[in-house]
N, C-alpha and C positions, 0 to 999 in steps of 0.2 A: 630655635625654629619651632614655630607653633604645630603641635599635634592636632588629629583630623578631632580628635575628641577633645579636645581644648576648645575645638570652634565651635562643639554645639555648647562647652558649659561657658564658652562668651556670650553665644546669639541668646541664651538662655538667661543667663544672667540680665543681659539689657532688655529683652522681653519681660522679662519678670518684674525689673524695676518699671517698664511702663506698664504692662499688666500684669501683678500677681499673680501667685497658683492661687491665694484664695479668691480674689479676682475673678478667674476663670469659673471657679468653681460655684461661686454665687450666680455667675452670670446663668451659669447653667439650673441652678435653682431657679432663678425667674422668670425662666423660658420654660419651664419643667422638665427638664431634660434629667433623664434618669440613667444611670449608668453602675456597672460594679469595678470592685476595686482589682485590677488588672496592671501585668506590666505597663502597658499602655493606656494611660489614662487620656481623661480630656486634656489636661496641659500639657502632657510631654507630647502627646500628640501635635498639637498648633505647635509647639517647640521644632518638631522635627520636620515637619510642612514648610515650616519656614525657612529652617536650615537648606531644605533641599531645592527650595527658590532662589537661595544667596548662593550655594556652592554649586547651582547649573547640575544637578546629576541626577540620572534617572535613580528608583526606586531603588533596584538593585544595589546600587552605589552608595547608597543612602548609607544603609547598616555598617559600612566600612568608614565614612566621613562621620559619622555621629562614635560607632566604637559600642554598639550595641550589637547586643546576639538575636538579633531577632529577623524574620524573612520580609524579604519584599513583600508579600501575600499578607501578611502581617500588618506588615504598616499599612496598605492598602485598607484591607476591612477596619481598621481602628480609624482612617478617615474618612471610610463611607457613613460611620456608627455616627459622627457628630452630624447637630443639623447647621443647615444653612443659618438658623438665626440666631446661630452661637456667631459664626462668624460674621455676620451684622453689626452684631452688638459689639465686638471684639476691636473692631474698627473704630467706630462711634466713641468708644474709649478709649485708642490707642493716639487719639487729638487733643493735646493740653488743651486744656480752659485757659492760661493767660494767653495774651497776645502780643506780639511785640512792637515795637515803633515802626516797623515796617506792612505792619498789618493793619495800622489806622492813619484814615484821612481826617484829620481834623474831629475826631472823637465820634467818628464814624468806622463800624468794624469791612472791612474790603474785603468781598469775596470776589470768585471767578468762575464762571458758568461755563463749560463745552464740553463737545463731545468728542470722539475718537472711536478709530474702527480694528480690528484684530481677526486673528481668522484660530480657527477648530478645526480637528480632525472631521474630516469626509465622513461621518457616519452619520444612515436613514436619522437616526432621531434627533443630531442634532443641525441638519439639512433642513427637517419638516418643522421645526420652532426658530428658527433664527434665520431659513435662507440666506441666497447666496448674492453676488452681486453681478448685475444685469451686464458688468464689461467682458466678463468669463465666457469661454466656449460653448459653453448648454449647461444644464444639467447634473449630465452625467460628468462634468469636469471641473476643478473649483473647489475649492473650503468656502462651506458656513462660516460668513463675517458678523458675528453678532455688534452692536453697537454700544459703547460705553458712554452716559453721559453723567459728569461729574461737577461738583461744588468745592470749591478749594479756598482756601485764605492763598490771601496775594502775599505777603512777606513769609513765612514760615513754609509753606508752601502744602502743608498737612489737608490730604483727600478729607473731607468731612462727610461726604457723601455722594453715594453711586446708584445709578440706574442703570440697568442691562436691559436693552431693548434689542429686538428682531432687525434686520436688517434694513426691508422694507418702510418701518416706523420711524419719525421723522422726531429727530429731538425737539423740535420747534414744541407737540403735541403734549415732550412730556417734559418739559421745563418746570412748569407748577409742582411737581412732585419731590422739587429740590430744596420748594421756598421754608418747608416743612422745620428744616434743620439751622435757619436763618433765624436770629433774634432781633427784638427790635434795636434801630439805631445799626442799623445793616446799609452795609452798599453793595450794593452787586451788579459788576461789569460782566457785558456779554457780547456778541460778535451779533453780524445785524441778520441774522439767521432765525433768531429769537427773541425778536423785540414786536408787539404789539399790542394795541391797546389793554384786549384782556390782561398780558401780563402786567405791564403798567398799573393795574388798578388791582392787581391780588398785593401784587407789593408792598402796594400805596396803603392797603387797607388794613396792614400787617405792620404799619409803619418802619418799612423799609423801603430805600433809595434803590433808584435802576441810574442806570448811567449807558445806554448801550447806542453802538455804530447804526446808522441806517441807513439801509437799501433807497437806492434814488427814487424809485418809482413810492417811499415812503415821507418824503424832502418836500415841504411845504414852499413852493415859491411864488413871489408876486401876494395875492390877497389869497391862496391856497383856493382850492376848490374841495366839494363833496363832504365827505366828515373831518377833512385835515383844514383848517382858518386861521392866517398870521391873526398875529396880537399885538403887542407893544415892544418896540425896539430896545435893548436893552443896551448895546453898544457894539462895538462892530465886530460883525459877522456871528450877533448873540439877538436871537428871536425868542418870544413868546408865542405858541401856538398853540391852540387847543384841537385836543382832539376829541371826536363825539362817537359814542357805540352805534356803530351801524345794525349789528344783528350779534347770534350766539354762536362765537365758531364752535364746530362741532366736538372738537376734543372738548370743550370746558360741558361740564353737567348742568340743567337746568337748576336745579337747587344753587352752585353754584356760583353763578350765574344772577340768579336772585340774590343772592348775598352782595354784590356789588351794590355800592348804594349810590354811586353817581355816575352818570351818562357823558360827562363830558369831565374832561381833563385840561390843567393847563400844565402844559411841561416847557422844556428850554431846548432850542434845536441852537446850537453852535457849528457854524464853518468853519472849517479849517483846509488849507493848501497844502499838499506834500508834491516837496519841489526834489528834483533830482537834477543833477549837473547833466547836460546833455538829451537832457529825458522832457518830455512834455508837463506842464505842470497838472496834476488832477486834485478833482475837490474831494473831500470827505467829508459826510454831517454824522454827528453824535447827537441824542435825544435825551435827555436828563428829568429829574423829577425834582433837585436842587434850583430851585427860582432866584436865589439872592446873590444877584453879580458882586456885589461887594463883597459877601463872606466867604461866594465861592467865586472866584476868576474863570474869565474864559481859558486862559490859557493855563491854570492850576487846571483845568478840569479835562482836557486835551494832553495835556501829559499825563495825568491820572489813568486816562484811558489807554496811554501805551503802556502800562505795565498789564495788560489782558493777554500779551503776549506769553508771558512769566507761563502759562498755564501748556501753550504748545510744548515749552521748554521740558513742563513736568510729565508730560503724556510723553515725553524723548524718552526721559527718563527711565519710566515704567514700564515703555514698550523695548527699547534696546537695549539700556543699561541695565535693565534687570532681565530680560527676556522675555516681554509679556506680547511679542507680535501675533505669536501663535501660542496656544496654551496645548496641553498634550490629553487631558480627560477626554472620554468619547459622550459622557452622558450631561444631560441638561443641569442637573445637580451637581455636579461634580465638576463645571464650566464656571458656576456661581462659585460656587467653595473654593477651587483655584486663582480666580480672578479675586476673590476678597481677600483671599494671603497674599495673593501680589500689590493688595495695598496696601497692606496690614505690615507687608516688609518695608515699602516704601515710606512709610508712616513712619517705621522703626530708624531706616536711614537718616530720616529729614529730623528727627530727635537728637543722633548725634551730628548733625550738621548745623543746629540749632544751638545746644551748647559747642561745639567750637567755634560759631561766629560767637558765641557771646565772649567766650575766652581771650579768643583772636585779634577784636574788637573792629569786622568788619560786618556786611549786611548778609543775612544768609545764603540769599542767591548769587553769593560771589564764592560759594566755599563748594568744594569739587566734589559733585554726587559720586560719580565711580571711586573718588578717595577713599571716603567715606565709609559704602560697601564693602571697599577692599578692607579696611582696617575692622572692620565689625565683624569680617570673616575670621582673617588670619594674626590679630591680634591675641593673647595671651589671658585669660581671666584675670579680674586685680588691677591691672595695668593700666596707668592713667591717660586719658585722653589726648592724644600726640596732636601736633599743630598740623591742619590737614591743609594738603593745596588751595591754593585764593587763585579763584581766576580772574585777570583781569579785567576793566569794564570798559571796553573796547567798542567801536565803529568797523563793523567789517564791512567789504561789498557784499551786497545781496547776490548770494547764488543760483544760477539759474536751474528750474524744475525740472531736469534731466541728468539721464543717469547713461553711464557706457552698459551696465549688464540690462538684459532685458525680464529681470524676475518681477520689476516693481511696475507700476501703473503711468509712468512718465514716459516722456517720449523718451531717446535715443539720445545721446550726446554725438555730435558727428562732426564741431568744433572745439579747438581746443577751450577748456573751461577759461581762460585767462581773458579770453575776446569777448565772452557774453558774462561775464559779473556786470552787475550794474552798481556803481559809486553811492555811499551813503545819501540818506535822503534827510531832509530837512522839515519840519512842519513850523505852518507860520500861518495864525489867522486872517 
């Protein structure tokens, strides 16, 4: 049976091999971060930050699961002492540079754009930076839901990069701030929340692919009117439209702005049908930046787009399987630096989840995230990589947006769930 101190010199060891202590220690060099040489330095610190993410235990508990003589008070100041953009940087490296076959479409690298929402303790300061959300009782009742918007590769499924934004602030606004970490020969799917010209054209100028869902009142029909105009048909339910800048939406800065160097776009709007047995049939349009029906298919690209899904999967993840719905810091600094080791473990997860699909010899999002944790926890130092559960890839019914307890934001369950699943659904151009 694996000892509580066993589990920090495993979490330790796999940390290390993805990011070394000198590693750490460079990183802190470049950022200038100065420190003296203390039991608690900067690596053992994010070592124990992390442990106490995977083992669920408050501070207290910490010093008995790790096998350390040191006080809660202790650890505490040793992770106020680091800054924020250690654990930035910490991230950013904690993302292998190769890719795997499940991360490229046709020699194109596939990322995944969205956001998600989490709640903080009740306290004045971080109430007055992140606000609350307008379905809560007033005020005075309620946790600060700050907003998390994230960049991720589609097959590996590794966080590459995050924005924490206030509640109120609309991810649509700060999409551009992700494209940063995108290289050329990039694809990035997104949800139709966050598709618009401007974006389009930062992409495009960066020579990177969009591929994103569009809102109807976005759907060029007939000869299109105002800045949206059909173009040439390219085969069925595959349009050429172009779109033209109407003006400078506010979030984008005039400089810019200026740096766009063209006013009109020609992209690809594809239809597609999602048909359900019993259910009425509804349309769906996707808008793309790929023009060549031949290299790319309508329906290679329509499938393409359902793996955007993979990205909710990963916010499950993060938020339940590791415990990231509510965070426990009371301070706005200290909300950033919690939230970035909860990628930064997620990151460590998705490492070993990565070499056992390759072991396994199945695709990574088939291999069991909670396995995975579990064995990274309570696994043995030394100990070679065991065969973790494969979940099957399966058609379930879609479960309806209701719950029996009344803690979450969904209505009431008040039939059995067995009468409102609704049957797998079909997409067909």
């Amino acid at each position: 049976m694996a000892t509580f101190s066993a589990a920090l010199g495993h979490v330790k060891q796999h940390v290390e091999r993805c990011l070394p202590q000198e590693c750490v220690c460079q990183i802190c060099a470049e950022i200038g971060y100065r420190w003296r040489e203390r039991q608690l330095g900067p690596a053992l610190t994010i070592h124990l930050v992390v442990l106490q993410l995977l083992a669920k235990v408050a501070l207290r508990g910490l010093r008995r699961v790790a096998g350390i003589p040191v006080s809660a008070q202790a650890i505490c100041a040793a992770k106020m002492r680091l800054p924020v953009r250690l654990f930035f940087k910490l991230v950013e490296r904690s993302v292998p540079r190769g890719l795997s076959a499940q991360d490229l479409y046709k020699q194109w690298k596939v990322y995944l754009a969205d956001g998600t929402g989490f709640m903080t303790p009740d306290s004045p300061e971080l109430a007055r930076r992140y606000g609350k959300s307008k379905n809560q009782a007033g005020p005075a009742y309620g946790y600060p839901t700050p907003k998390l918007l994230a960049l991720a590769q589609a097959g590996g499924g590794f966080i590459a990069k995050t924005v924490l934004l206030p509640y109120g602030r609309q991810e649509f606004a700060c999409l551009s701030r992700l494209f940063k970490a995108l290289e050329p020969r990039s694809l990035l799917l997104g949800d139709r929340g966050l598709v618009s010209f401007a974006h389009l054209a930062l992409l495009t100028a960066r020579g990177v692919a969009g591929c994103f869902r569009l809102p109807r009142w976005q759907v060029v029909f007939g000869r299109g009117t105002g800045s949206r105009r059909l173009g040439k048909r390219l085969g069925k339910q595959d349009l050429l439209v172009s779109w033209t800048a109407s003006r400078r939406p506010k979030w984008l800065s005039k400089r810019r702005w200026a740096d766009i160097e063209t006013r009109v776009l020609t992209l690809r709007q594809i239809s597609f049908r999602i048909c359900r047995k019993g259910y009425r049939t509804h349309w769906a349009w996707i808008v793309t930046t790929l023009l060549d029906p031949q290299e790319y298919p309508a329906q290679e690209l329509v499938e393409l787009y359902g793996r955007r899904w993979a990205i909710e999967v990963q916010f499950r993840d993060l938020k339940r399987t590791l415990n990231m719905a509510k965070v426990s810091t009371k301070t706005a600094a200290g909300v950033r630096k919690e939230v970035l080791a909860f990628i930064l473990l997620y990151n460590l997860v998705r490492t070993v989840i990565c070499e056992a699909a390759g072991r396994q010899g199945v695709p990574p999002d088939r291999v069991s995230f909670i396995d995975a944790a579990r064995w990274l926890l309570y696994s043995t130092p030394g100990t070679p990589l065991a065969e973790l559960v494969v979940n099957p890839r399966r058609t379930r019914d879609a479960q309806p947006r209701k719950v029996k307890t009344g803690r979450r934001r969904y209505s009431h369950l008040k039939r059995p769930r067995a009468e409102l699943c609704k049957p797998p659904c079909e997409v067909r151009l």
